[in-house]
C-alpha atoms as an extended CHARMM CRD file, in Angstrom:
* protein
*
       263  EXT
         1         1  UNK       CA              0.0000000000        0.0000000000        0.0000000000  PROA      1               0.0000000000
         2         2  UNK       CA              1.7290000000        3.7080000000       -0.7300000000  PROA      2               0.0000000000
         3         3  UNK       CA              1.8800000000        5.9510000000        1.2640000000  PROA      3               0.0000000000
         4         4  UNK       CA             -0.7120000000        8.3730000000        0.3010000000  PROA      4               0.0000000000
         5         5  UNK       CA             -3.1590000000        5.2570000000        0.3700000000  PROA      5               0.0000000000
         6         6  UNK       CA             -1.9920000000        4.8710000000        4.0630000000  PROA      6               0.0000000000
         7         7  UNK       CA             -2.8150000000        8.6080000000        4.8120000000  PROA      7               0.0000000000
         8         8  UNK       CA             -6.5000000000        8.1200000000        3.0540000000  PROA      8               0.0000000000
         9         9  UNK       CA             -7.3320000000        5.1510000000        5.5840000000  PROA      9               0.0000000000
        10        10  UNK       CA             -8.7740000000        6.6250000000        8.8290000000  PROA      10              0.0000000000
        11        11  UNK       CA            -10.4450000000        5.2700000000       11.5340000000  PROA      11              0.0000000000
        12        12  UNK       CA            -14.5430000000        4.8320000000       11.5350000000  PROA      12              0.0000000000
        13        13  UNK       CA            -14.5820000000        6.8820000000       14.6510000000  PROA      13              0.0000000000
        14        14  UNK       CA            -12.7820000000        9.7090000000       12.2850000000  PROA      14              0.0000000000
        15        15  UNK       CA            -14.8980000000        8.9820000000        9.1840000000  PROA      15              0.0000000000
        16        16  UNK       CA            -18.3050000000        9.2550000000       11.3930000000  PROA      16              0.0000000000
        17        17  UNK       CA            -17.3850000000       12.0090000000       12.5400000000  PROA      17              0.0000000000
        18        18  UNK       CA            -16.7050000000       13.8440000000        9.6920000000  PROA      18              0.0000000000
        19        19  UNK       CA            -19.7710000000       12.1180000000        7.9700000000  PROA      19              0.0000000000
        20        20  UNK       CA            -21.6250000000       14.0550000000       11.0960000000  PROA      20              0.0000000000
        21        21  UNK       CA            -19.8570000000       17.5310000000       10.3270000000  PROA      21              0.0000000000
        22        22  UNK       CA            -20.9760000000       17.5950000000        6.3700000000  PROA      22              0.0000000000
        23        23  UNK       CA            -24.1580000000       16.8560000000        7.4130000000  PROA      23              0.0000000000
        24        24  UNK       CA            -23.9810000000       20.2360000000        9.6120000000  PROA      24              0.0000000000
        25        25  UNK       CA            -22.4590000000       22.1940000000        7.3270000000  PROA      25              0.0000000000
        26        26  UNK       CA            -23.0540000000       20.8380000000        3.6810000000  PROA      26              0.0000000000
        27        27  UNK       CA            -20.1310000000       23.3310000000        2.5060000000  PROA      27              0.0000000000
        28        28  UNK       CA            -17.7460000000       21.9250000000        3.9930000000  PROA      28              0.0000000000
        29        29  UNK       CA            -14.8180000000       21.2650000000        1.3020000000  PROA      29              0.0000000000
        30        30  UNK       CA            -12.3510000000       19.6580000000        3.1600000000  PROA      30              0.0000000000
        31        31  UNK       CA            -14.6040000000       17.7960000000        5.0720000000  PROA      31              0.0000000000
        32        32  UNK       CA            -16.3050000000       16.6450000000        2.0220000000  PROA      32              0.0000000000
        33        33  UNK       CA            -12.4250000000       15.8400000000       -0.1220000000  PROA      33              0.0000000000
        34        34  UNK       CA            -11.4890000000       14.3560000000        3.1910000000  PROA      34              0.0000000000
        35        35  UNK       CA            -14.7030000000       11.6470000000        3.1640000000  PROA      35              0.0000000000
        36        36  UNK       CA            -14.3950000000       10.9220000000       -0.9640000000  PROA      36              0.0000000000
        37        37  UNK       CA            -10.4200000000        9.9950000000       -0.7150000000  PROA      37              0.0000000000
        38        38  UNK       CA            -11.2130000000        7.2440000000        2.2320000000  PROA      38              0.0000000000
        39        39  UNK       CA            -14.3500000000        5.7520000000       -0.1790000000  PROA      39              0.0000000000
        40        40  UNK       CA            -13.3120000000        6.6810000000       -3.7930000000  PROA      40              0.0000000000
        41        41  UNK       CA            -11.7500000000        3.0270000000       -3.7830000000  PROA      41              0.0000000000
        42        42  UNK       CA            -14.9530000000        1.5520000000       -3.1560000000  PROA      42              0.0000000000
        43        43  UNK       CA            -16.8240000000        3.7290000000       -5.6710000000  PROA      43              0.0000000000
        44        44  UNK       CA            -14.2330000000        2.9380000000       -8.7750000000  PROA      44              0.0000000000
        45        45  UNK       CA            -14.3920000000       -0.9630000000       -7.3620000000  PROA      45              0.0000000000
        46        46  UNK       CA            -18.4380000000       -1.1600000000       -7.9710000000  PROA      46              0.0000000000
        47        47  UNK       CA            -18.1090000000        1.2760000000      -11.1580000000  PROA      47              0.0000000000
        48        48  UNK       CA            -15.3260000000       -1.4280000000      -12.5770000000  PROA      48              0.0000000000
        49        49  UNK       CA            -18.0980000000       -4.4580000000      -11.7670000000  PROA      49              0.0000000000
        50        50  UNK       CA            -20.5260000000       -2.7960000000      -13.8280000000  PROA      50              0.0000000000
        51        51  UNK       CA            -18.1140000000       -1.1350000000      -16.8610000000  PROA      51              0.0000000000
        52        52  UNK       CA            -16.3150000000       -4.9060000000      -17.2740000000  PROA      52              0.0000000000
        53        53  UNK       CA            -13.7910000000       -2.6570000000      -18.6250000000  PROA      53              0.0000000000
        54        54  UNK       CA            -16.0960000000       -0.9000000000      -20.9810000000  PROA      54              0.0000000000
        55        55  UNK       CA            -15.4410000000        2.6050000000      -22.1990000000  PROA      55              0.0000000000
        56        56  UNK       CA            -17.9090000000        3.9490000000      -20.1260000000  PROA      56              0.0000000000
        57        57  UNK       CA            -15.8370000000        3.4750000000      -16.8670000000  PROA      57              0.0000000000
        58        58  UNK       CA            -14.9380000000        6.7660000000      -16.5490000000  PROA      58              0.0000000000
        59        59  UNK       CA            -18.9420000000        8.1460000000      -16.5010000000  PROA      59              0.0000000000
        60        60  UNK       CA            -19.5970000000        4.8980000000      -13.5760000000  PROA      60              0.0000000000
        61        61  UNK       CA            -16.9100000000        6.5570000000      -11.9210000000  PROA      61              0.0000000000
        62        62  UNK       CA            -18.5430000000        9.8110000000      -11.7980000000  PROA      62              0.0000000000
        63        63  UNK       CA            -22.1000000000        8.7300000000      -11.0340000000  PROA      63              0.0000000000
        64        64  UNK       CA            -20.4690000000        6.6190000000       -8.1080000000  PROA      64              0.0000000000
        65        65  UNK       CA            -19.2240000000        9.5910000000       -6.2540000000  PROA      65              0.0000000000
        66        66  UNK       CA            -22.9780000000       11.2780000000       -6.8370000000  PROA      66              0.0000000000
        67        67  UNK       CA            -24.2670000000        8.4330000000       -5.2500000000  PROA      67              0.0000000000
        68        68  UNK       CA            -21.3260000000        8.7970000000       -2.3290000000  PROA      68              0.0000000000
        69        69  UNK       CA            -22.5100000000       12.0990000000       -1.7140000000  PROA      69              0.0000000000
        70        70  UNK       CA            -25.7510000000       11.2220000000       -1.7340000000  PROA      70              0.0000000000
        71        71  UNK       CA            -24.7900000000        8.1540000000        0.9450000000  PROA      71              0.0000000000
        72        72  UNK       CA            -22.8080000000       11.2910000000        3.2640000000  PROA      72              0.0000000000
        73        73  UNK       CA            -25.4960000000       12.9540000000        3.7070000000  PROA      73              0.0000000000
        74        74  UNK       CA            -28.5520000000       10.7700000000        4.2560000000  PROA      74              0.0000000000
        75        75  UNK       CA            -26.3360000000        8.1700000000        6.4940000000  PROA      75              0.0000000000
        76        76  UNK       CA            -28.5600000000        7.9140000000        9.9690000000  PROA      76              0.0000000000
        77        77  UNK       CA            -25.9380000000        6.0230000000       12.0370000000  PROA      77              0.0000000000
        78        78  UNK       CA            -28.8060000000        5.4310000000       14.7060000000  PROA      78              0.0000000000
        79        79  UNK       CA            -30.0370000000        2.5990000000       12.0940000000  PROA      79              0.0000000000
        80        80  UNK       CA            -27.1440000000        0.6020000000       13.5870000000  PROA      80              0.0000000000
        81        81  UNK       CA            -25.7270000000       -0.1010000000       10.2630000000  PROA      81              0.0000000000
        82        82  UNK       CA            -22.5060000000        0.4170000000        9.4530000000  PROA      82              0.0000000000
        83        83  UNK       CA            -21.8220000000        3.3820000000        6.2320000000  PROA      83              0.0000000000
        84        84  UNK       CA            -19.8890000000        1.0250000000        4.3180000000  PROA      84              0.0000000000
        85        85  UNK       CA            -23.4700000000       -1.1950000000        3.8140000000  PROA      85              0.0000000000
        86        86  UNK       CA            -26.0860000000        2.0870000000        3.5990000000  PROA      86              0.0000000000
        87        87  UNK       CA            -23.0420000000        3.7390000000        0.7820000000  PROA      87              0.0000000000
        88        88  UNK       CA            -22.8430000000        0.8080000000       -1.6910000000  PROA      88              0.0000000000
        89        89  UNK       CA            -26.7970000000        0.0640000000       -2.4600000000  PROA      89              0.0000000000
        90        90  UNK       CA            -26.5070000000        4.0360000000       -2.8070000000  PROA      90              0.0000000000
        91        91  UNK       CA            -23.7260000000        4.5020000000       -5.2370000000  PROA      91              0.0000000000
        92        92  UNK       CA            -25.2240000000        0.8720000000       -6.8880000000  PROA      92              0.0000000000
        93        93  UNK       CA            -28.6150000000        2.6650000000       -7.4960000000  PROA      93              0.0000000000
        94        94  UNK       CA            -26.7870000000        5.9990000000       -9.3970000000  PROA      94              0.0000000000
        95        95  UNK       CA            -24.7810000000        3.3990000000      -11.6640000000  PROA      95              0.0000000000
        96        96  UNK       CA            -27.9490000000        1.6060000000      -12.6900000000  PROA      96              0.0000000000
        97        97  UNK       CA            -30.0090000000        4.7930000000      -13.4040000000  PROA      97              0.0000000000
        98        98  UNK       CA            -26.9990000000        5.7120000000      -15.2660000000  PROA      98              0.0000000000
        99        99  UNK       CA            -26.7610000000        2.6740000000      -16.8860000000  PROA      99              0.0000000000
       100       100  UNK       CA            -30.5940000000        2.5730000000      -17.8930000000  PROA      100             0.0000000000
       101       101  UNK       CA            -30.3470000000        5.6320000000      -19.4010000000  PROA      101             0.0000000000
       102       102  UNK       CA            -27.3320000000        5.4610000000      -21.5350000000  PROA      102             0.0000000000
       103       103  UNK       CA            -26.8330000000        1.8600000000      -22.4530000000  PROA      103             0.0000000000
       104       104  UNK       CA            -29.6860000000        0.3270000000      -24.9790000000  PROA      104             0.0000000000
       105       105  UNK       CA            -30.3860000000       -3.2820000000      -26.0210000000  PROA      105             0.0000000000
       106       106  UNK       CA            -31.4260000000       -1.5640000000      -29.5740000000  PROA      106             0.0000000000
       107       107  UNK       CA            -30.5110000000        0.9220000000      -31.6280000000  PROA      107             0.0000000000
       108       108  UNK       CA            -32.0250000000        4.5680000000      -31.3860000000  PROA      108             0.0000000000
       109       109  UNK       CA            -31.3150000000        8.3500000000      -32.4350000000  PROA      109             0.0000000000
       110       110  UNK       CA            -28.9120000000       10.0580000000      -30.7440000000  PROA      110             0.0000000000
       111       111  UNK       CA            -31.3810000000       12.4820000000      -29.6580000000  PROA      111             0.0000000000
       112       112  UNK       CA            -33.3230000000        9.9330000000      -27.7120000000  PROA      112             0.0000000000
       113       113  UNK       CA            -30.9890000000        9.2370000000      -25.8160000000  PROA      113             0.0000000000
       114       114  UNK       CA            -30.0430000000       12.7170000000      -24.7460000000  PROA      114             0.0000000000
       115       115  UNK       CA            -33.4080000000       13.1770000000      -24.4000000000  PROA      115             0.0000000000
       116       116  UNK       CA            -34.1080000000       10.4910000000      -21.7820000000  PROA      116             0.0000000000
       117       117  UNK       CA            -31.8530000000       12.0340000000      -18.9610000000  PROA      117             0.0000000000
       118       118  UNK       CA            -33.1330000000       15.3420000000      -19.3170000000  PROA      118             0.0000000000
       119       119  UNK       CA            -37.1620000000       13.9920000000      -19.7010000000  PROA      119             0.0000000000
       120       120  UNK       CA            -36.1800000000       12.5570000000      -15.9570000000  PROA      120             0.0000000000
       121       121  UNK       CA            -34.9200000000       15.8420000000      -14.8690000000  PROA      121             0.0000000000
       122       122  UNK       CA            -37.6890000000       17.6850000000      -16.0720000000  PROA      122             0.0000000000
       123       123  UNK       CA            -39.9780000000       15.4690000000      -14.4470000000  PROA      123             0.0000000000
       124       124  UNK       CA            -38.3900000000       15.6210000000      -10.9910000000  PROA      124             0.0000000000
       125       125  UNK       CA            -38.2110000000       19.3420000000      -11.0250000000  PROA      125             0.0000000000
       126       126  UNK       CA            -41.9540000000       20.2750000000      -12.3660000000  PROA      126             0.0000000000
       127       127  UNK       CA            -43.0630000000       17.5750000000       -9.7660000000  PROA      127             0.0000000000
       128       128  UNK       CA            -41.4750000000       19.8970000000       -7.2110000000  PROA      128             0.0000000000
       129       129  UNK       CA            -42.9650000000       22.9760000000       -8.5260000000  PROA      129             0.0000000000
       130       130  UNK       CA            -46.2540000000       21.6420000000       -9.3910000000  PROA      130             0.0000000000
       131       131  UNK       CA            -46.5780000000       19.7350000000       -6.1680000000  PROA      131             0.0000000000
       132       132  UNK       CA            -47.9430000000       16.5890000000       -8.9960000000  PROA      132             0.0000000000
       133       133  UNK       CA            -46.8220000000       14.4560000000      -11.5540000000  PROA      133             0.0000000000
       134       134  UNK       CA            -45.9240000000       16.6830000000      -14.9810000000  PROA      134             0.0000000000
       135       135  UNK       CA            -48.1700000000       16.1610000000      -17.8790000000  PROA      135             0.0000000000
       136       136  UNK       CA            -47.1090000000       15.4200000000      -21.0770000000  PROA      136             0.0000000000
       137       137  UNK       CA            -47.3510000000       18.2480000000      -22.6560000000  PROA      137             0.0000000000
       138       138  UNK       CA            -46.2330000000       20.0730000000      -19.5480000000  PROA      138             0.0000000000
       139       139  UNK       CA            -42.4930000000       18.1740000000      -20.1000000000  PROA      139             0.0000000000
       140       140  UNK       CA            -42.5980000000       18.8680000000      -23.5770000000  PROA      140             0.0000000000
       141       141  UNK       CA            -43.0270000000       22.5580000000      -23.0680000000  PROA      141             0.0000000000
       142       142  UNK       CA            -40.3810000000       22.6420000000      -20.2690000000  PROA      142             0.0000000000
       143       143  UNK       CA            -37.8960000000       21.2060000000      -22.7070000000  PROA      143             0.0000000000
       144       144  UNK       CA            -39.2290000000       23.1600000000      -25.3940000000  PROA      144             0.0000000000
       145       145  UNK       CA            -39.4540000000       19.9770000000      -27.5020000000  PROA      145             0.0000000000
       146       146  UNK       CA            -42.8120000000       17.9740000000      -28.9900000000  PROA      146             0.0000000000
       147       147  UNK       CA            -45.3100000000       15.8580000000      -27.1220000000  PROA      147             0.0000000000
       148       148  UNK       CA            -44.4000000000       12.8670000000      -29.5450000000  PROA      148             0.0000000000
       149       149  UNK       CA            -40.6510000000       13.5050000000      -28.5010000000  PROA      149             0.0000000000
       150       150  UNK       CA            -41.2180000000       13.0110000000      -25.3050000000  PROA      150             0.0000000000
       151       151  UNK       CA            -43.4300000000       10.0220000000      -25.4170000000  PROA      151             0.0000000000
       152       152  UNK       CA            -41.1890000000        8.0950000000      -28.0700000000  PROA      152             0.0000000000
       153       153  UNK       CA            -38.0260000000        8.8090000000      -25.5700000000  PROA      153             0.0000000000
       154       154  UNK       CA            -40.0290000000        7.4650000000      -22.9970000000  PROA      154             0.0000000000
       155       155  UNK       CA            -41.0960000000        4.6010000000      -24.5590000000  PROA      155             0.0000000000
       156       156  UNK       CA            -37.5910000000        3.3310000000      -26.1900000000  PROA      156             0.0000000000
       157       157  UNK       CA            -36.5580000000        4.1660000000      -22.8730000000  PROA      157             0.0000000000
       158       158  UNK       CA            -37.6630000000        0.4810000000      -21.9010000000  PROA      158             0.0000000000
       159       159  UNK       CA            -34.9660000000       -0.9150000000      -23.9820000000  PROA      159             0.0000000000
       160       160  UNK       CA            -31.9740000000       -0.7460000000      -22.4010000000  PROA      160             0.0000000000
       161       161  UNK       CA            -28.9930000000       -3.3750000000      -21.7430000000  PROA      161             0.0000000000
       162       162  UNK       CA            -29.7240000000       -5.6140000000      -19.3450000000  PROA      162             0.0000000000
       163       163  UNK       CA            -26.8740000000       -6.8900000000      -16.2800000000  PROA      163             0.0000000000
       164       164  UNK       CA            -26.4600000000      -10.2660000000      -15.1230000000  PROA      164             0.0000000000
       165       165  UNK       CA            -28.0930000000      -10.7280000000      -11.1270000000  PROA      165             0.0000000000
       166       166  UNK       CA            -25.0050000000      -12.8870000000      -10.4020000000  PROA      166             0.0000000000
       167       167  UNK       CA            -22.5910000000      -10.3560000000      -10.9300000000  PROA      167             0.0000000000
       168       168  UNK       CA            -20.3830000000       -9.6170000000       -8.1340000000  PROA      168             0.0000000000
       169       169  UNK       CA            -19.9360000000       -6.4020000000       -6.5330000000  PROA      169             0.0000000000
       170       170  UNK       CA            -17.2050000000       -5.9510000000       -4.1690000000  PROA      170             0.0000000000
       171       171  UNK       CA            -19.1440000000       -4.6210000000       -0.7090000000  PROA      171             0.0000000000
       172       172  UNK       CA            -16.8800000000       -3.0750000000        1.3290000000  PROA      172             0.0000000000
       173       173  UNK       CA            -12.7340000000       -2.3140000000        1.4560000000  PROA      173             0.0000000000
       174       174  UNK       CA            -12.0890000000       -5.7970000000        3.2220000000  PROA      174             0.0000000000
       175       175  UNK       CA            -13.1460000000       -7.5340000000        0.0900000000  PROA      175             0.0000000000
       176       176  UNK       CA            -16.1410000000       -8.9310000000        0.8440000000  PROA      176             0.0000000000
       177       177  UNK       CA            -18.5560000000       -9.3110000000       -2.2770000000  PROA      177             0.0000000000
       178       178  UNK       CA            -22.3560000000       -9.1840000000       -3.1490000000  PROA      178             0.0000000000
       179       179  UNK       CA            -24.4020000000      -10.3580000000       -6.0050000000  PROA      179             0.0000000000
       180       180  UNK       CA            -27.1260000000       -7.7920000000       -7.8720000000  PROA      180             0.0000000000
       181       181  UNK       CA            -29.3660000000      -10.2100000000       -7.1460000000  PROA      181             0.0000000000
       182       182  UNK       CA            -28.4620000000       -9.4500000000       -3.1070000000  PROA      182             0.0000000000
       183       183  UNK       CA            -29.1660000000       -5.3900000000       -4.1540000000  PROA      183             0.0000000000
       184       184  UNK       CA            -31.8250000000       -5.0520000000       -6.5100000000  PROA      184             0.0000000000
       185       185  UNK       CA            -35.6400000000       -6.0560000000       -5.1220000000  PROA      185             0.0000000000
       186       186  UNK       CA            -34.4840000000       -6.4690000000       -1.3550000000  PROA      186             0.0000000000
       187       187  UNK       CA            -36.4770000000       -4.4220000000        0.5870000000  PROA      187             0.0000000000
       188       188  UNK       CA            -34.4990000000       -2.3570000000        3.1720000000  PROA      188             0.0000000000
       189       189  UNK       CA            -35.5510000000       -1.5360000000        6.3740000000  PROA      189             0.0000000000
       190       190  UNK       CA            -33.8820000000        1.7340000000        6.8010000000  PROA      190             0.0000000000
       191       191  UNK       CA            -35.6460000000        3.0830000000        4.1830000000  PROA      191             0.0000000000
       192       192  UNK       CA            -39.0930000000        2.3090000000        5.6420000000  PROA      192             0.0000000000
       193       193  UNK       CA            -38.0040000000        3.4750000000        9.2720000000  PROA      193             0.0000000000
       194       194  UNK       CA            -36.7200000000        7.2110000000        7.5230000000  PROA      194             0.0000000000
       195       195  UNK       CA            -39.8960000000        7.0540000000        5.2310000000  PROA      195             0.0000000000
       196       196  UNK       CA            -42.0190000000        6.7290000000        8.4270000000  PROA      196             0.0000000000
       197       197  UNK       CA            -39.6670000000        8.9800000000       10.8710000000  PROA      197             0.0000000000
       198       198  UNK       CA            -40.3890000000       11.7050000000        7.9030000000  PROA      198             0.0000000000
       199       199  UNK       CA            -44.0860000000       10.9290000000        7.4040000000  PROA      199             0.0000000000
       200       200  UNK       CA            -44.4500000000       11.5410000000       11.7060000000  PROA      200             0.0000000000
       201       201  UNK       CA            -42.4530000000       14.7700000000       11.5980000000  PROA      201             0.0000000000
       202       202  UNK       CA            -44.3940000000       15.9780000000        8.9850000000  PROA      202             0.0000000000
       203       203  UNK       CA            -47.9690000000       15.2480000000       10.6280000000  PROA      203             0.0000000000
       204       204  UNK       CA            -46.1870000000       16.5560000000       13.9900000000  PROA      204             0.0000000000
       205       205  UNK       CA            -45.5760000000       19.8720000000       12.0480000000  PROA      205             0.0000000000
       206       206  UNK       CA            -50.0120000000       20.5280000000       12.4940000000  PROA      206             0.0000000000
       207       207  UNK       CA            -49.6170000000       20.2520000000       16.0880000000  PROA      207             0.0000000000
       208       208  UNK       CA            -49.3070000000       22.9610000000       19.1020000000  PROA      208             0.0000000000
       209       209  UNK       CA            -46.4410000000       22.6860000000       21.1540000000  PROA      209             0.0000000000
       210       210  UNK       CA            -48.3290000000       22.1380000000       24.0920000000  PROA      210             0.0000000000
       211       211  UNK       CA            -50.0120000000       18.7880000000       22.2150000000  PROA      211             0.0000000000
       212       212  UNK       CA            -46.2520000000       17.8610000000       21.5110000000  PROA      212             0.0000000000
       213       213  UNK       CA            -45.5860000000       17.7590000000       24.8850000000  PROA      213             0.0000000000
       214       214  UNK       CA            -48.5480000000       16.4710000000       26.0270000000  PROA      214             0.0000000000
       215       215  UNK       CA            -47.9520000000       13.1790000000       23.6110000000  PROA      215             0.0000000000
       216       216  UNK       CA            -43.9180000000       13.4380000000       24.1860000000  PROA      216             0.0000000000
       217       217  UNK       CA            -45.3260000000       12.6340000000       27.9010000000  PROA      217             0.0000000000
       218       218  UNK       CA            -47.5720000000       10.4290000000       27.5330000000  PROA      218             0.0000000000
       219       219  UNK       CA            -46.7770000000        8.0710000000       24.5950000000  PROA      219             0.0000000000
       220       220  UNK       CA            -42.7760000000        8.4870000000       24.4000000000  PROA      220             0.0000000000
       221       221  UNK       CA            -42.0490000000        8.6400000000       28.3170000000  PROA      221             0.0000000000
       222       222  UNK       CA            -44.8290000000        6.4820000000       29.0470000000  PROA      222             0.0000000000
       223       223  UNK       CA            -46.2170000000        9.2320000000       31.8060000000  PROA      223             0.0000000000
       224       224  UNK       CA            -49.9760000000        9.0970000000       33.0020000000  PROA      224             0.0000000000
       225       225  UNK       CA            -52.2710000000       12.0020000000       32.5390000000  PROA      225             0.0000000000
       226       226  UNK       CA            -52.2400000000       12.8030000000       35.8810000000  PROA      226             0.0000000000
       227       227  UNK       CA            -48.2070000000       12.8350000000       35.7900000000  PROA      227             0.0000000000
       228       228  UNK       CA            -47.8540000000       14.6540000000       32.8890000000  PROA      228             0.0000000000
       229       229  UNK       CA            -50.6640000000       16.9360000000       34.2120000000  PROA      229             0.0000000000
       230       230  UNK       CA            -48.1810000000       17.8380000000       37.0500000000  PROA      230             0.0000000000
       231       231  UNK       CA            -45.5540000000       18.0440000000       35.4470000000  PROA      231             0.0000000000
       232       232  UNK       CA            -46.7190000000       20.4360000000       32.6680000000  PROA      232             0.0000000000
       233       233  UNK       CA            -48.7660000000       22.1000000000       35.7370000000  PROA      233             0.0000000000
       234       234  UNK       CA            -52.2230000000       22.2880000000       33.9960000000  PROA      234             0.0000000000
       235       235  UNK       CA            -55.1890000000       19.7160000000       35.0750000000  PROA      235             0.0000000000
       236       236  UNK       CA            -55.8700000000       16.0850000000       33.9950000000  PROA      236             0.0000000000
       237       237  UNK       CA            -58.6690000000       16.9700000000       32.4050000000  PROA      237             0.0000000000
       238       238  UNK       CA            -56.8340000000       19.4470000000       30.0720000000  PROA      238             0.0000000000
       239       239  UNK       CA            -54.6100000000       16.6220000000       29.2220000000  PROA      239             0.0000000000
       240       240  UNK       CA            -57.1130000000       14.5810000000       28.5420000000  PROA      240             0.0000000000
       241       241  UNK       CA            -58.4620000000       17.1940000000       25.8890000000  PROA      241             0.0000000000
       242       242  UNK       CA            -55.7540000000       18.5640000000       24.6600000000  PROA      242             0.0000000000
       243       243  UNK       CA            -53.9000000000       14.8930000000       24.1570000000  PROA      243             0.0000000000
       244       244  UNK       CA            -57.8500000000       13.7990000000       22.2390000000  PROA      244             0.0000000000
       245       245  UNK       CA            -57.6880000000       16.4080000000       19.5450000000  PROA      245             0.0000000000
       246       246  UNK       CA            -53.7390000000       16.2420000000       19.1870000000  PROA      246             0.0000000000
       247       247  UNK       CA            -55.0040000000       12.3310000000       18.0510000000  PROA      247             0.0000000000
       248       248  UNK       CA            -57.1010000000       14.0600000000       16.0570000000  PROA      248             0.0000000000
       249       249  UNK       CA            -55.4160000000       15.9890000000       14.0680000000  PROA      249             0.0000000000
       250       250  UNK       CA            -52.3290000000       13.4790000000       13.8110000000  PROA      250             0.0000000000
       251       251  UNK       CA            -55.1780000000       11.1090000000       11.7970000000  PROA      251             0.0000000000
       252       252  UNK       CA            -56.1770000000       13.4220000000        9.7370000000  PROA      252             0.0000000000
       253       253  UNK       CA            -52.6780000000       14.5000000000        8.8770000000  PROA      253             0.0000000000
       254       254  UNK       CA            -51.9050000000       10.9690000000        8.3530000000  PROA      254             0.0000000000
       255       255  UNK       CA            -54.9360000000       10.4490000000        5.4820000000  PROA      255             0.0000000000
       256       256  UNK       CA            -53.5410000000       12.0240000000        3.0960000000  PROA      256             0.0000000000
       257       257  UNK       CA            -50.9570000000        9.1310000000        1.0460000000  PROA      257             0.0000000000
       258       258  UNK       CA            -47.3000000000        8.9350000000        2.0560000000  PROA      258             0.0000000000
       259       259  UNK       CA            -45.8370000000       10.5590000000       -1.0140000000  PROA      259             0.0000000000
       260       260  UNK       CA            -47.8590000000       13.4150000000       -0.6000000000  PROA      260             0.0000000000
       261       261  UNK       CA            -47.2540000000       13.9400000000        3.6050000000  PROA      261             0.0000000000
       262       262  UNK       CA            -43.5770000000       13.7760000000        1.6860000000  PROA      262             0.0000000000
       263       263  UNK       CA            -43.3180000000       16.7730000000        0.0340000000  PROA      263             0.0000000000
């Protein structure tokens, strides 16, 4: 190992806690170059699985480290699991978008393919400003291109080169490997626990923050009404009231579907 590998290589304690400072201060630059030389190894390891020496190595490489800095900064270490295993079904995911947009089973124009990225774009950012999915006319006219553009790039979009599920993907720095079959269709907890920490702080955000308290006492600490009564020094009955239409309000909050509570 050189030398300036040996410098890259610090301990987790080190790495978590400059995963932790990014995530306070996104602008961070050295923090940030500090992070990608201890895990660009394992980003140009999965790229090289999926290139098989291909010319398009160089672009894996590059979608990788989006996917790393996607990893730094939704890592929750209170999951338990360890960043190595939360960063490589992260970087995986970029290189597979990537790879379904720009590598096709079939020949098509040129322009289709350019077209497909930026159709994706497009719809991610008029979804944001529309608060709903775009039409297709909507896409068209944010790209400034036709209707049957748009709908012929989406369509040849479902040809694309397909990857063996027993391909191996090195997992971590100590070598040990996964298959895609492992990755792709496994459901992931972690996911589902932020999807539902999200969906709760969002439904929280229609409460008072006397109701907050009153259900921080009574369903998090596991105080009575009468304790939590005392303790925020108003009357049991109040509680009682107060902690009824906090319910409420949390279930009607909670009707409306998860992706759009999301937004």
């Amino acid at each position: 190992m050189s030398t300036e590998s040996r410098q890259r290589l610090h301990s987790k304690e080190q790495v978590y806690e400059w995963i932790d400072q990014l995530q306070e201060d996104p602008t961070n630059e050295v923090i940030q170059t500090n992070l990608v030389l201890q895990y660009q190894d394992l980003v140009h390891s999965l790229a090289r699985k999926f290139s098989k020496g291909k010319s398009i190595h160089d672009d894996l490489v590059q979608v990788g480290m989006i996917g790393l800095l996607a990893a730094f900064r939704r890592y929750d270490k209170t999951f338990g699991r360890s960043f190595e295993s939360f960063a490589v079904p992260t970087i995986v995911g970029e290189i597979k978008r990537f790879i379904r947009d720009k590598t096709w089973s079939v020949h098509v124009p040129r322009r289709i393919k350019e077209l497909g990225p930026r159709i994706k774009k497009a719809v991610e950012e008029l979804t944001t400003s529309l608060q709903r999915s775009p039409k297709i006319a909507e896409i068209a006219d944010y790209l400034e291109v036709s209707e049957e553009e748009v709908l012929e790039t989406m369509e040849m979009g479902k040809s694309y080169q397909a990857l063996s599920v027993d391909s191996s993907i090195e997992a971590d720095q100590e070598g040990s490997t996964v298959t895609l079959l492992d990755l792709v269709g496994s459901a992931d907890a972690g996911y589902d626990q932020i999807d539902k920490r999200m969906l709760l702080e969002k439904a929280f955000a229609v409460l008072s923050e006397r109701e907050r308290e009153i259900l921080q006492c009574t369903y998090f600490e596991n105080l009575s009404q009468k304790e939590t009564g005392e303790r925020l020094e108003i009357s049991q009955m109040h509680v009682s009231r107060l902690q009824r239409r906090a319910l409420e309000k949390l279930k009607e909050a909670l009707r409306v579907s998860p992706s759009e509570a999301l937004r």
